[in-house]
DSSP file (Angstrom, degrees, kcal/mol; ACC not computed):
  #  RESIDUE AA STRUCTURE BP1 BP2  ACC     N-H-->O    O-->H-N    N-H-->O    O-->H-N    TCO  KAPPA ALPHA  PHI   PSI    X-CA   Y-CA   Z-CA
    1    1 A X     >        0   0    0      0, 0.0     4,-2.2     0, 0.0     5,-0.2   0.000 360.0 360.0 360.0 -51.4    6.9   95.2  -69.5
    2    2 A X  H  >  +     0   0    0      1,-0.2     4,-3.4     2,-0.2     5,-0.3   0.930 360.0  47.6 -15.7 -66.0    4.3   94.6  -66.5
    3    3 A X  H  > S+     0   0    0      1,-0.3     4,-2.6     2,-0.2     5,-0.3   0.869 112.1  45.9 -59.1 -36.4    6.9   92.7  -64.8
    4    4 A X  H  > S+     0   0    0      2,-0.2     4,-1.9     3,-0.2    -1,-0.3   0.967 116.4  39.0 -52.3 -76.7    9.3   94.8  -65.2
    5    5 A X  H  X S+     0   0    0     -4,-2.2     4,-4.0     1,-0.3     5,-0.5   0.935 112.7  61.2 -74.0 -52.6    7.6   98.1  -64.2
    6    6 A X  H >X S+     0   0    0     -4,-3.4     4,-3.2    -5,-0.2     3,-0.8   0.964 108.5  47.2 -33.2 -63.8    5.6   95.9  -61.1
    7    7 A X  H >X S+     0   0    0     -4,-2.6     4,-2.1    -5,-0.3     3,-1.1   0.935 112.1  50.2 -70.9 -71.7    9.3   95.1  -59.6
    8    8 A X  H 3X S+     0   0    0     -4,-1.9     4,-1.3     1,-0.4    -1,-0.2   0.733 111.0  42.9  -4.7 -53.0   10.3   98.5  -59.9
    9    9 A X  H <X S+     0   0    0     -4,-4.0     4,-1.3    -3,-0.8     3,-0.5   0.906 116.5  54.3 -90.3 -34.2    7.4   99.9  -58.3
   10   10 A X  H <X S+     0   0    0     -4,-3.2     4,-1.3    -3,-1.1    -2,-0.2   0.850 109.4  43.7 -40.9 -45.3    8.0   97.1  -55.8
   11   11 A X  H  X S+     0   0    0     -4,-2.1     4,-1.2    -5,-0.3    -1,-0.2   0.727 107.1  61.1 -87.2 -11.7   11.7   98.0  -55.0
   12   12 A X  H  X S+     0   0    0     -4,-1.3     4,-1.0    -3,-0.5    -1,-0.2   0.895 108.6  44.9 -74.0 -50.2   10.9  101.9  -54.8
   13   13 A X  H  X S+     0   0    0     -4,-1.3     4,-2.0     2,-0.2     5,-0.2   0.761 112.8  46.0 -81.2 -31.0    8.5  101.2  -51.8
   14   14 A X  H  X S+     0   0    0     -4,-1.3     4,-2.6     2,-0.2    -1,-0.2   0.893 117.2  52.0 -75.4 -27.7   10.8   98.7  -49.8
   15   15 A X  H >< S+     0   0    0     -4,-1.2     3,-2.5     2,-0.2    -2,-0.2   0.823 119.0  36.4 -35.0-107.9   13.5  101.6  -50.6
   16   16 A X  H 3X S+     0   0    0     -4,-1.0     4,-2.2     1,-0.4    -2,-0.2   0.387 109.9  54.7  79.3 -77.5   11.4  103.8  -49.3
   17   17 A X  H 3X S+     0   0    0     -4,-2.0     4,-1.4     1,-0.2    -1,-0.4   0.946 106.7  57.0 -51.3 -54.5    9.7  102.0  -46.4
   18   18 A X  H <X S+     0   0    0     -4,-2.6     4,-1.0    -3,-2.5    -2,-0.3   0.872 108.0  45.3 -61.5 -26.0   13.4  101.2  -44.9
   19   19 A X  H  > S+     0   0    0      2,-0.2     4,-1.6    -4,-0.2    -1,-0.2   0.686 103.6  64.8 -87.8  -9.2   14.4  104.8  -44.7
   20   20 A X  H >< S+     0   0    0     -4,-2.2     3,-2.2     1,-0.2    -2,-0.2   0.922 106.9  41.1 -46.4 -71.6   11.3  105.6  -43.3
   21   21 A X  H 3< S+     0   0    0     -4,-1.4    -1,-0.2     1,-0.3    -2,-0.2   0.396 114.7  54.3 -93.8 -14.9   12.1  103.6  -40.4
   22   22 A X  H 3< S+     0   0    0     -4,-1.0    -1,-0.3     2,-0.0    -2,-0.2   0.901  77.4 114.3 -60.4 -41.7   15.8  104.9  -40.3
   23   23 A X    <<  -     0   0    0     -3,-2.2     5,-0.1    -4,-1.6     0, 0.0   0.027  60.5-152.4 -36.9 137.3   15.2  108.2  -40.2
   24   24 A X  S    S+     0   0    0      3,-0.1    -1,-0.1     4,-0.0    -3,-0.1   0.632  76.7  89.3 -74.9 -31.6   16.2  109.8  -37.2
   25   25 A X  S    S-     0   0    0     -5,-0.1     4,-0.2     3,-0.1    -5,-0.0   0.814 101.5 -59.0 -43.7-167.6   13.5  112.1  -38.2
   26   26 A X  S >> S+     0   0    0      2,-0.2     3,-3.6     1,-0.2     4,-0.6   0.977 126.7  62.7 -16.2 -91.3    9.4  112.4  -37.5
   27   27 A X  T 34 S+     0   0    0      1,-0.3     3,-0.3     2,-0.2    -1,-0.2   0.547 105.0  44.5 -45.1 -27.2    8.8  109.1  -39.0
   28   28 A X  T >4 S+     0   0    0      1,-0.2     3,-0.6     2,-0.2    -1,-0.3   0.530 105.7  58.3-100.1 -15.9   10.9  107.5  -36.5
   29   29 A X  G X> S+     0   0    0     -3,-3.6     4,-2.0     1,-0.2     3,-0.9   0.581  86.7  83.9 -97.3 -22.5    9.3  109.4  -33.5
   30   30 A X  G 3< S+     0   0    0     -4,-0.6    -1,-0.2    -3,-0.3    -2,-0.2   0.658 108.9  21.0 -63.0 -26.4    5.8  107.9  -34.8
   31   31 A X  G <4 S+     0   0    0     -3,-0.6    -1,-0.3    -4,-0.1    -2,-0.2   0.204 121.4  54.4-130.3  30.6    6.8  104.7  -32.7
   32   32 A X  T <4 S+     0   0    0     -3,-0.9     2,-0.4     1,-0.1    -3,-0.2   0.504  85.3  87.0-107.6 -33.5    9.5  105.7  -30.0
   33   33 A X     <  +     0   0    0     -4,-2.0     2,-0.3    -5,-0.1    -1,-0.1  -0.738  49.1 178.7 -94.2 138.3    7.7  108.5  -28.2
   34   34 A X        -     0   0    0     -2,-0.4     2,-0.7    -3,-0.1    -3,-0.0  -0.939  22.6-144.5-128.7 131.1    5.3  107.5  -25.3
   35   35 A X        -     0   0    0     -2,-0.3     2,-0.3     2,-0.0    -2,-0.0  -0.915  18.7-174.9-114.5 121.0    3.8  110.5  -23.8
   36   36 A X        -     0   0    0     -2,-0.7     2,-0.4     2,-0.0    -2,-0.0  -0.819   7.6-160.7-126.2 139.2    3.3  110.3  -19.8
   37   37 A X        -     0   0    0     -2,-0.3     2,-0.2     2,-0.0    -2,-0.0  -0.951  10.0-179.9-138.1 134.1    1.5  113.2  -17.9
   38   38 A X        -     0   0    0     -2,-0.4     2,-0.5     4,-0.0    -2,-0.0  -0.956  14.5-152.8-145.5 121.6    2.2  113.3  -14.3
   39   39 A X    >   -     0   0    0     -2,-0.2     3,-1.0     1,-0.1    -2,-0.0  -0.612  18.0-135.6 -90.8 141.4    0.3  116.3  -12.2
   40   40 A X  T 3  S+     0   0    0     -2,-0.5    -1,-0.1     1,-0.2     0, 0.0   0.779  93.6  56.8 -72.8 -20.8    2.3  117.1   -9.3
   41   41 A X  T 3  S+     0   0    0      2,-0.1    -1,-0.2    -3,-0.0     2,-0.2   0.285  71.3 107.8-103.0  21.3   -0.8  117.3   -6.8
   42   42 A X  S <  S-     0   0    0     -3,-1.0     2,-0.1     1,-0.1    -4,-0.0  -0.794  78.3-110.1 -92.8 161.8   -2.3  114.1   -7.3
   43   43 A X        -     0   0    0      1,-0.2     2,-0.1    -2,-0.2    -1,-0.1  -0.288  30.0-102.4 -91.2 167.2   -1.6  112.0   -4.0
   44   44 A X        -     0   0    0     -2,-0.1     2,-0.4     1,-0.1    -1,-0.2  -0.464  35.9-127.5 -76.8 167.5    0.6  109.2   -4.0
   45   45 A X        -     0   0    0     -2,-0.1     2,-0.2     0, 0.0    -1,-0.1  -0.951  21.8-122.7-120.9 116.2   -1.2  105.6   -4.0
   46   46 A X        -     0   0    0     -2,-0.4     2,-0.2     1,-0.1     0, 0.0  -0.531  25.3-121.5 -80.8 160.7   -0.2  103.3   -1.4
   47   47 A X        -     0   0    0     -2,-0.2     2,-0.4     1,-0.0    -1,-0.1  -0.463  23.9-118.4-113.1 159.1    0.9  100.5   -2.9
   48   48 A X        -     0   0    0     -2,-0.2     3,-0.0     3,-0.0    -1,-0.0  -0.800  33.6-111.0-103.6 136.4   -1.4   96.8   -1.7
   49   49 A X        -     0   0    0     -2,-0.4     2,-0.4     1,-0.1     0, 0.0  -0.229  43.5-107.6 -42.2 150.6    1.1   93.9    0.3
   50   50 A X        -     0   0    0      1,-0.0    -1,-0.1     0, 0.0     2,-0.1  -0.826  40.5-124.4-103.0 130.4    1.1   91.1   -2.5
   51   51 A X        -     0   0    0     -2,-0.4     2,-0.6     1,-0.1    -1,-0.0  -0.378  25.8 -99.2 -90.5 167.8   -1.2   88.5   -0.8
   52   52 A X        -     0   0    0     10,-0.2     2,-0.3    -2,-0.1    -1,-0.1  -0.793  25.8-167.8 -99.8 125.7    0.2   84.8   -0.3
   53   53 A X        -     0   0    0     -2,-0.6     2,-0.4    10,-0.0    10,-0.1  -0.899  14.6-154.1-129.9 142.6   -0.8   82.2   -2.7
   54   54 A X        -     0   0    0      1,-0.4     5,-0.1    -2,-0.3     3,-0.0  -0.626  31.5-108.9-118.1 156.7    0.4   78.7   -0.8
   55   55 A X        -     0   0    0     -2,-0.4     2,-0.5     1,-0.1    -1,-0.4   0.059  46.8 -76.2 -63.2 174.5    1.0   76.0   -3.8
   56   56 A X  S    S+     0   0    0      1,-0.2     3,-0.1     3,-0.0    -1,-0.1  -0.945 111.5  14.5-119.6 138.0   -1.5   73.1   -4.2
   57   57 A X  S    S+     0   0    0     -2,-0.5     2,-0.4     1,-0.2    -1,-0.2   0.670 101.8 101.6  83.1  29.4   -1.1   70.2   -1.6
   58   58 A X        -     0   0    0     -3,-0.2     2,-0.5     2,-0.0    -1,-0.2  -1.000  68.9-124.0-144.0 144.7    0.9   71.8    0.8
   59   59 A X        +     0   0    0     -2,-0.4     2,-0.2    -3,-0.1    -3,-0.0  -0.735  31.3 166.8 -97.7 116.9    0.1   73.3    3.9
   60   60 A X        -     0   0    0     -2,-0.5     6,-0.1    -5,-0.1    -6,-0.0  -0.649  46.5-127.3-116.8 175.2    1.1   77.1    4.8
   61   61 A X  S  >>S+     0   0    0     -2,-0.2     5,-2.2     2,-0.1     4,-0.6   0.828 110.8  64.5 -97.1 -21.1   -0.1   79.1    7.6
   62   62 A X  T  45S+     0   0    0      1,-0.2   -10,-0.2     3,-0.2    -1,-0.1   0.399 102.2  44.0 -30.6 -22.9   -1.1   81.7    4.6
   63   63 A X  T  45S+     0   0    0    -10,-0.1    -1,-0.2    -3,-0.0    -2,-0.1   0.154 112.7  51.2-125.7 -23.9   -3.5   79.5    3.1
   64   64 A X  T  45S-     0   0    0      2,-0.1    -2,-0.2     1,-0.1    -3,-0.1   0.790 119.5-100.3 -98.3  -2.9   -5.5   78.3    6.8
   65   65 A X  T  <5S+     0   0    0     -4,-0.6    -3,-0.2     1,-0.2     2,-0.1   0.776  78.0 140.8 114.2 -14.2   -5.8   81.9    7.8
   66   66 A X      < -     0   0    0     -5,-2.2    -1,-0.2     1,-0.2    -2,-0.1  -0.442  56.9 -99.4-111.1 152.4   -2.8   82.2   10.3
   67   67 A X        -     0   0    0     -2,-0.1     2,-0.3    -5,-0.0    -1,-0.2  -0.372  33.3-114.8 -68.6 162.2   -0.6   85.3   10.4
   68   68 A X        -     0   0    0     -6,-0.1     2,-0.1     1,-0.1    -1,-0.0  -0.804  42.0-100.5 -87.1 159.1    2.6   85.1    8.7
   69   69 A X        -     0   0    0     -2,-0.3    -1,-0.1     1,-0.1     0, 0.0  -0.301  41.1-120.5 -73.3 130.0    5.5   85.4   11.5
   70   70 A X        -     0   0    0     -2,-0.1     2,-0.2    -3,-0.0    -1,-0.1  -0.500  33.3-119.1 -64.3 169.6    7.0   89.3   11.5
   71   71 A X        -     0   0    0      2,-0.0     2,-0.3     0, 0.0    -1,-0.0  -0.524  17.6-150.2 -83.9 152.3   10.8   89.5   10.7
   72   72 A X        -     0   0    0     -2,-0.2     2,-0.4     2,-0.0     0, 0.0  -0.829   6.5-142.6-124.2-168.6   12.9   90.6   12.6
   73   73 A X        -     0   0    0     -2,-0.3     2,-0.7     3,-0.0     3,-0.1  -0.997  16.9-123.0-152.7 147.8   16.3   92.3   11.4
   74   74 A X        -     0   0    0     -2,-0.4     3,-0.2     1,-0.1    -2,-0.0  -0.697  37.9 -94.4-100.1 109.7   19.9   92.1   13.1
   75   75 A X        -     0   0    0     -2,-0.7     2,-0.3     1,-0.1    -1,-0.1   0.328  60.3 -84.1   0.9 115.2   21.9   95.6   14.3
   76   76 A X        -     0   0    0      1,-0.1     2,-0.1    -3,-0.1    -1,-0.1  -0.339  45.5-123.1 -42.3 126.5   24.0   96.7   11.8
   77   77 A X        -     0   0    0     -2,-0.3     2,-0.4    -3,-0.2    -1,-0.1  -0.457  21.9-130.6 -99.9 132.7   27.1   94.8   12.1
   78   78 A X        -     0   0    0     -2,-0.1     2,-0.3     0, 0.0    -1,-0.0  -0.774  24.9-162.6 -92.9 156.0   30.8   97.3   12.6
   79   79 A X        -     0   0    0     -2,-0.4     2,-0.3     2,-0.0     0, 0.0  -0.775   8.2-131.5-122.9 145.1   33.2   96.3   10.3
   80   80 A X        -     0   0    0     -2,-0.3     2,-0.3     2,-0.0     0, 0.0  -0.887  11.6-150.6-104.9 154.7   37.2   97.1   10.5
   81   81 A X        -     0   0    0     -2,-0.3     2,-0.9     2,-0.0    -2,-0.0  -0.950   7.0-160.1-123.2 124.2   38.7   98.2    8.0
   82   82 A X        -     0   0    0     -2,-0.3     2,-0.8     2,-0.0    -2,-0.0  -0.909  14.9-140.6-125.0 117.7   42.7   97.4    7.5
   83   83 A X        -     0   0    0     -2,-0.9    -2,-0.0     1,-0.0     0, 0.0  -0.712  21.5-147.6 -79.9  73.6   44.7   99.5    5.3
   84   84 A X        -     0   0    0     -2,-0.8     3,-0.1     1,-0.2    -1,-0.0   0.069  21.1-105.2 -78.7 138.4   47.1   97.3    3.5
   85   85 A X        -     0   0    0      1,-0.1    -1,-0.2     0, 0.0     0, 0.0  -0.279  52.6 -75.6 -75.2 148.8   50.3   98.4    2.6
   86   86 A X        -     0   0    0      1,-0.1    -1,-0.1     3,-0.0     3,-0.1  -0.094  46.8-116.6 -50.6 132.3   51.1   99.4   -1.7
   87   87 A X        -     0   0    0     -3,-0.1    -1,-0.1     1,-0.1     3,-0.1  -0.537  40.5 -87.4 -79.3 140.1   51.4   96.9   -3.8
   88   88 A X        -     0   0    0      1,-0.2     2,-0.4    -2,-0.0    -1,-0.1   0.215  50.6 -89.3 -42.5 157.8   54.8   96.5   -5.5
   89   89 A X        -     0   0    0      1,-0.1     3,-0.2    -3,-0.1    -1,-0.2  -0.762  41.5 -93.3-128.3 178.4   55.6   98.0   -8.3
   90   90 A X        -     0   0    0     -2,-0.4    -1,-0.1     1,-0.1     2,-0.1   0.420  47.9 -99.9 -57.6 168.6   55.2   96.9  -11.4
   91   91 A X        -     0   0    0     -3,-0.1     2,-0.3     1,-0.1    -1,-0.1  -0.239  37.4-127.7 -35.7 116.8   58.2   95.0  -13.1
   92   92 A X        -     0   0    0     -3,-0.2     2,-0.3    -2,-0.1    23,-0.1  -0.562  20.5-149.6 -76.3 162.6   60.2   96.9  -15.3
   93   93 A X        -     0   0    0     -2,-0.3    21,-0.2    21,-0.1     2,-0.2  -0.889  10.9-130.6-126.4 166.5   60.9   95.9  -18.4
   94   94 A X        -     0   0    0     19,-0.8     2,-0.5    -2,-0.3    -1,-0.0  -0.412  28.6-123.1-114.3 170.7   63.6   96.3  -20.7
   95   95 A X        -     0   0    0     -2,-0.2     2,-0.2    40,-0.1    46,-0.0  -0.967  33.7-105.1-111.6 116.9   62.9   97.6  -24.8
   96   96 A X        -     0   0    0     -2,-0.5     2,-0.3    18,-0.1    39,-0.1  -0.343  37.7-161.3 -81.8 117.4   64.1   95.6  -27.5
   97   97 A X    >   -     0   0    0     -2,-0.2     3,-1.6     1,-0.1     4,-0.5  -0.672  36.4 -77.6-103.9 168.5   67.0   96.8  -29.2
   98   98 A X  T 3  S+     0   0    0     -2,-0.3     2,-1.5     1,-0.3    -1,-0.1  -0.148 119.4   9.2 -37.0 150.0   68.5   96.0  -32.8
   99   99 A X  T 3  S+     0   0    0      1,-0.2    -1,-0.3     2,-0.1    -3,-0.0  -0.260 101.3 101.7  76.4 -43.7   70.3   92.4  -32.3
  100  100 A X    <   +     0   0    0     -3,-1.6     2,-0.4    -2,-1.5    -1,-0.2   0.765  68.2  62.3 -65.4 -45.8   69.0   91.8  -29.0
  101  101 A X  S    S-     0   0    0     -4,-0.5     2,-0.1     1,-0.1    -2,-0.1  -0.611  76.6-147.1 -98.4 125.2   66.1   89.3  -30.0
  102  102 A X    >   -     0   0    0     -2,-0.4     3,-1.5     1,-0.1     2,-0.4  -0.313  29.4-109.7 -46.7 118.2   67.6   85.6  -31.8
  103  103 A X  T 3  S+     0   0    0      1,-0.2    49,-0.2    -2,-0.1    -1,-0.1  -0.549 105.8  39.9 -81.1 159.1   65.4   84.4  -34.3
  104  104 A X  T 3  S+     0   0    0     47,-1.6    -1,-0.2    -2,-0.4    48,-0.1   0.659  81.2 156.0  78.9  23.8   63.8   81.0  -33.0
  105  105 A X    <   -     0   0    0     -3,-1.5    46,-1.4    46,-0.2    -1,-0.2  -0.633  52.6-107.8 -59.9 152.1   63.5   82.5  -29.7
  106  106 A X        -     0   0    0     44,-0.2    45,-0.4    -2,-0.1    44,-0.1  -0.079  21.1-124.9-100.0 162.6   60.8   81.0  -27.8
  107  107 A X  S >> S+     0   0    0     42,-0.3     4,-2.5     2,-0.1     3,-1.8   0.869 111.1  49.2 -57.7 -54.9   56.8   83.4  -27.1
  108  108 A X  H 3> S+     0   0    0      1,-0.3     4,-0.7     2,-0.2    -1,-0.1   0.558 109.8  46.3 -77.6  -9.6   57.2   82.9  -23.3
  109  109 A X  H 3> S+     0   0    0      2,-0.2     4,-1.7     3,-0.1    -1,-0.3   0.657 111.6  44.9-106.5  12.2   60.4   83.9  -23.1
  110  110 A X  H <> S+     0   0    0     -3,-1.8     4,-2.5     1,-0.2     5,-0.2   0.868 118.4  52.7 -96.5 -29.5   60.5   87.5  -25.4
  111  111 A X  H  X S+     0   0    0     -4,-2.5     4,-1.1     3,-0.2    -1,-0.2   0.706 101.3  53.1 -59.0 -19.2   57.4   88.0  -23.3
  112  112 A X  H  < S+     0   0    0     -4,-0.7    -1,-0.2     2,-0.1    -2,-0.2   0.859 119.3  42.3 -55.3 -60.6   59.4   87.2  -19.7
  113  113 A X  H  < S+     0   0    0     -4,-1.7   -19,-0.8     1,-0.2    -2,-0.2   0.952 130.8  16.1 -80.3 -58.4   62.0   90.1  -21.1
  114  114 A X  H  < S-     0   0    0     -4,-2.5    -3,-0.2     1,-0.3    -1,-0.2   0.111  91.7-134.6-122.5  46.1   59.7   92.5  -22.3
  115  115 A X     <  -     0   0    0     -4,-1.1    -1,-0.3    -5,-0.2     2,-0.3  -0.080  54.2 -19.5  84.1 174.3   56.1   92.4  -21.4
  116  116 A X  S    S-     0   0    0     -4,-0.1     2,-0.3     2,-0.0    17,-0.0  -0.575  76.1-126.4 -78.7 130.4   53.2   92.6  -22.4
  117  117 A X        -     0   0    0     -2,-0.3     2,-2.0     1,-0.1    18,-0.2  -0.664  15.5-120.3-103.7 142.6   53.7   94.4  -25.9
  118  118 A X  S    S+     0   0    0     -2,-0.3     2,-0.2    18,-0.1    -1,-0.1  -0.004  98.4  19.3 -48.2   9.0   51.6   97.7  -26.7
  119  119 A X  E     -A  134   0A   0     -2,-2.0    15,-1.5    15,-0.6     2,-0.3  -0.661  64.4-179.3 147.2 119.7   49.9   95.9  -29.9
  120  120 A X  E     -A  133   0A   0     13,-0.2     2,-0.2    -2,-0.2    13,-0.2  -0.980   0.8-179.2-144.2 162.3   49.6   92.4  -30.7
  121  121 A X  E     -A  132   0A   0     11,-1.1    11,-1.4    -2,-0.3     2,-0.3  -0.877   8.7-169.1-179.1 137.2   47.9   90.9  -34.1
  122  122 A X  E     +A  131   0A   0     -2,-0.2     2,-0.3     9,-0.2     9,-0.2  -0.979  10.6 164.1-148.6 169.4   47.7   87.3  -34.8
  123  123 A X  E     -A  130   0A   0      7,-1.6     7,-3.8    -2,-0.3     2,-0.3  -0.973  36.7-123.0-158.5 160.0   46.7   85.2  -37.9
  124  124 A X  E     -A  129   0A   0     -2,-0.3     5,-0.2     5,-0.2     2,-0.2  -0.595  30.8-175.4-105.2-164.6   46.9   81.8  -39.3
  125  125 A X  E >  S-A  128   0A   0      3,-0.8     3,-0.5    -2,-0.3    -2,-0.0  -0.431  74.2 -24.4 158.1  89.6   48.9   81.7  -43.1
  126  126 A X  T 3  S-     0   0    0      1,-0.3     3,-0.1    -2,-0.2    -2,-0.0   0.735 133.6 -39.6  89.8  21.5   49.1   78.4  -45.0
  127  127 A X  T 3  S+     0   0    0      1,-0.3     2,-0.4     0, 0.0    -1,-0.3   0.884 115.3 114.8  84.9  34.2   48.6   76.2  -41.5
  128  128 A X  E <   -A  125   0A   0     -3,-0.5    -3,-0.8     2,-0.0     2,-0.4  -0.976  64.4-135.7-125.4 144.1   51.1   78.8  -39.2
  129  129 A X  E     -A  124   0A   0     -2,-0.4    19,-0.5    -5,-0.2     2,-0.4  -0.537  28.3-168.9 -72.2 134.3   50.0   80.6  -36.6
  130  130 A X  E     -A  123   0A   0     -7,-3.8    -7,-1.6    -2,-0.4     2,-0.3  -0.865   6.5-178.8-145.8 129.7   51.6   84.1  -37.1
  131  131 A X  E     -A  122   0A   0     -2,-0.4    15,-1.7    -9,-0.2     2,-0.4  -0.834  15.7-149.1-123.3 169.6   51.5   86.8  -34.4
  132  132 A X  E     -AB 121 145A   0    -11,-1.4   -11,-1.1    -2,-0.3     2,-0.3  -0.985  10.4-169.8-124.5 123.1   53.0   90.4  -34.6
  133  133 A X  E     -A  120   0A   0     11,-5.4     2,-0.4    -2,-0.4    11,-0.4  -0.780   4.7-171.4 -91.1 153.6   54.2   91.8  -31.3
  134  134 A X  E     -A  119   0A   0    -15,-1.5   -15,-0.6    -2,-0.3     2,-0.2  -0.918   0.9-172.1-134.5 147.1   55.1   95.8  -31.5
  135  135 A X  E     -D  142   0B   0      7,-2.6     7,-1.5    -2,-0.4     2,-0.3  -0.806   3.7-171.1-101.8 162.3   56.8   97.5  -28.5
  136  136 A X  E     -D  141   0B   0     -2,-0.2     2,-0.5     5,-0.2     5,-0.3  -0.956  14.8-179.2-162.7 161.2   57.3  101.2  -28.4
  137  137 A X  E >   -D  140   0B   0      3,-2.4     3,-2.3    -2,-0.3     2,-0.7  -0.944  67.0 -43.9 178.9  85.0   59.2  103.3  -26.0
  138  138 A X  T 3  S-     0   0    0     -2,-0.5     0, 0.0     1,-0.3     0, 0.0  -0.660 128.3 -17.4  70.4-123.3   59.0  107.3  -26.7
  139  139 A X  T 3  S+     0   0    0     -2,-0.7    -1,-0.3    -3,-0.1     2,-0.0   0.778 120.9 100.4 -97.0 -30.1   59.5  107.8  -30.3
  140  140 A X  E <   -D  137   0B   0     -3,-2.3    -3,-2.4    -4,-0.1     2,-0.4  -0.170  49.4-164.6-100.1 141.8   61.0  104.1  -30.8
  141  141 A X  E     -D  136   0B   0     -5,-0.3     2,-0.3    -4,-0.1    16,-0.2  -0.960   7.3-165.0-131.5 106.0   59.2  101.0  -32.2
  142  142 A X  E     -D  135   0B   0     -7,-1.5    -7,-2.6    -2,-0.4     2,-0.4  -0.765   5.5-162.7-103.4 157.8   60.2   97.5  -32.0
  143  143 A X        -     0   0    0     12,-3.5     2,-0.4    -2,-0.3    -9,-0.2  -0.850   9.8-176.5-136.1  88.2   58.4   95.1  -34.4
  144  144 A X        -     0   0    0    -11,-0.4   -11,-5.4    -2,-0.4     2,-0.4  -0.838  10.4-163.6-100.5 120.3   58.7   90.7  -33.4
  145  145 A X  E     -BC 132 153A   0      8,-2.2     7,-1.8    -2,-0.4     8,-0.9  -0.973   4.2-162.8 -97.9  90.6   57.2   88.8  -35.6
  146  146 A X  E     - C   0 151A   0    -15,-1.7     2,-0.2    -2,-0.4     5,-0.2  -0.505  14.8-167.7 -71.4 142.5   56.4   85.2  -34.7
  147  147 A X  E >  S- C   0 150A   0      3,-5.3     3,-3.3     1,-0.2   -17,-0.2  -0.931  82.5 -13.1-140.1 154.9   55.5   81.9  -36.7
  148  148 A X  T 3  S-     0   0    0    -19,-0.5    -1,-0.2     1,-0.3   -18,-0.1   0.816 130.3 -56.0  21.8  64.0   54.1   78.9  -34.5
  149  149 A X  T 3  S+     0   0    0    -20,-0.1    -1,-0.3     1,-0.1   -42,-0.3   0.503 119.1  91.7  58.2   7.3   55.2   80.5  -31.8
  150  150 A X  E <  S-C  147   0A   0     -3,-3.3    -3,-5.3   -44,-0.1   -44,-0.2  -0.977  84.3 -85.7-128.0 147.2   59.2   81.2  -32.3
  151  151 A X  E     -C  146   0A   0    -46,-1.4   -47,-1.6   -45,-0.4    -5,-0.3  -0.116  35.2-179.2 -76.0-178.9   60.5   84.5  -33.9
  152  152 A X  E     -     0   0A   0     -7,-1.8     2,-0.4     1,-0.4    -6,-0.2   0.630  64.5 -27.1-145.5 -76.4   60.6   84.4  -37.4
  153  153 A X  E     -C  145   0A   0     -8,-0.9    -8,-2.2   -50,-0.1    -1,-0.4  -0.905  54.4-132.4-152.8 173.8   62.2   88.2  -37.7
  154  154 A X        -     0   0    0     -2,-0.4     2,-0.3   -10,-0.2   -10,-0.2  -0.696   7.7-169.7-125.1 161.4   62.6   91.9  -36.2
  155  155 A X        -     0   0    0     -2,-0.2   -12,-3.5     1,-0.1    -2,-0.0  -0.723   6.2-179.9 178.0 120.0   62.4   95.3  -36.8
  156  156 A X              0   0    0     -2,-0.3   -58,-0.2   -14,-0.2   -14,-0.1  -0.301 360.0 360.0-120.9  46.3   63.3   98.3  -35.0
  157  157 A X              0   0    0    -16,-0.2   -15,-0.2   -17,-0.1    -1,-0.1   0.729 360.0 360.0-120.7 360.0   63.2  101.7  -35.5
């Protein structure tokens, strides 16, 4: 009866403890909010050059004492710009009607005729690859069905 009532009171508090920490709530604001105060008239703090720390056993002018060499920087460089004429456009492609696709048709070739299709779904079944093309075109929906890559059957309406 101990045990019993001991798991009980065990599983109430892990309950318990995880929705704390879900809650969108309070309890969840107890470790998310960081509270930052910034007055608008303290001055800014310049910030210190990161000094130069030379390896060991190698000789820098950083390390004897010597200045480092200034940069310089190179003009901004003008660029032309060449306005390239529109790129074709794309291929049309044609919408599979009833009859048109042959079963054992090839992947590359239904893809050749009509694109890349608006949905495509693949699975394996019993050691075949099977993929589902749909096209659709206005109201109209064609539905190619592949197995190891040649169609298997169709469906149009």
């Amino acid at each position: 009866m101990k045990d019993g009532l001991l798991l009980v009171v065990l599983c109430v508090m892990a309950i318990a403890g995880i929705g704390w920490f879900l809650l969108p709530g309070p309890a969840h604001a107890l470790f998310t909010k960081t509270v930052v105060s910034v007055s608008p008239h303290d001055p800014p703090k310049p910030e210190k050059p990161p000094k130069a720390v030379a390896k060991k056993g190698r000789w820098s002018a950083a390390s004897h004492g010597a200045a480092a060499p200034a940069l310089e920087f190179a003009p901004p460089i003008a660029a032309a710009l060449t306005l390239l004429p529109p790129a074709a456009p794309a291929p049309s492609f044609g919408f599979p009607a009833a009859g048109d696709i042959q079963v054992g048709t090839d992947r590359s070739r239904i893809l050749a005729r009509y694109g890349t299709p608006s949905l495509a779904a693949s699975t394996a079944d019993g050691g075949h690859f099977i993929e589902t093309y749909v096209y659709k075109h206005n109201r109209e929906e064609a539905l190619i069905r592949l197995k190891d890559g040649l169609v298997s059957g169709t469906h149009v309406h």
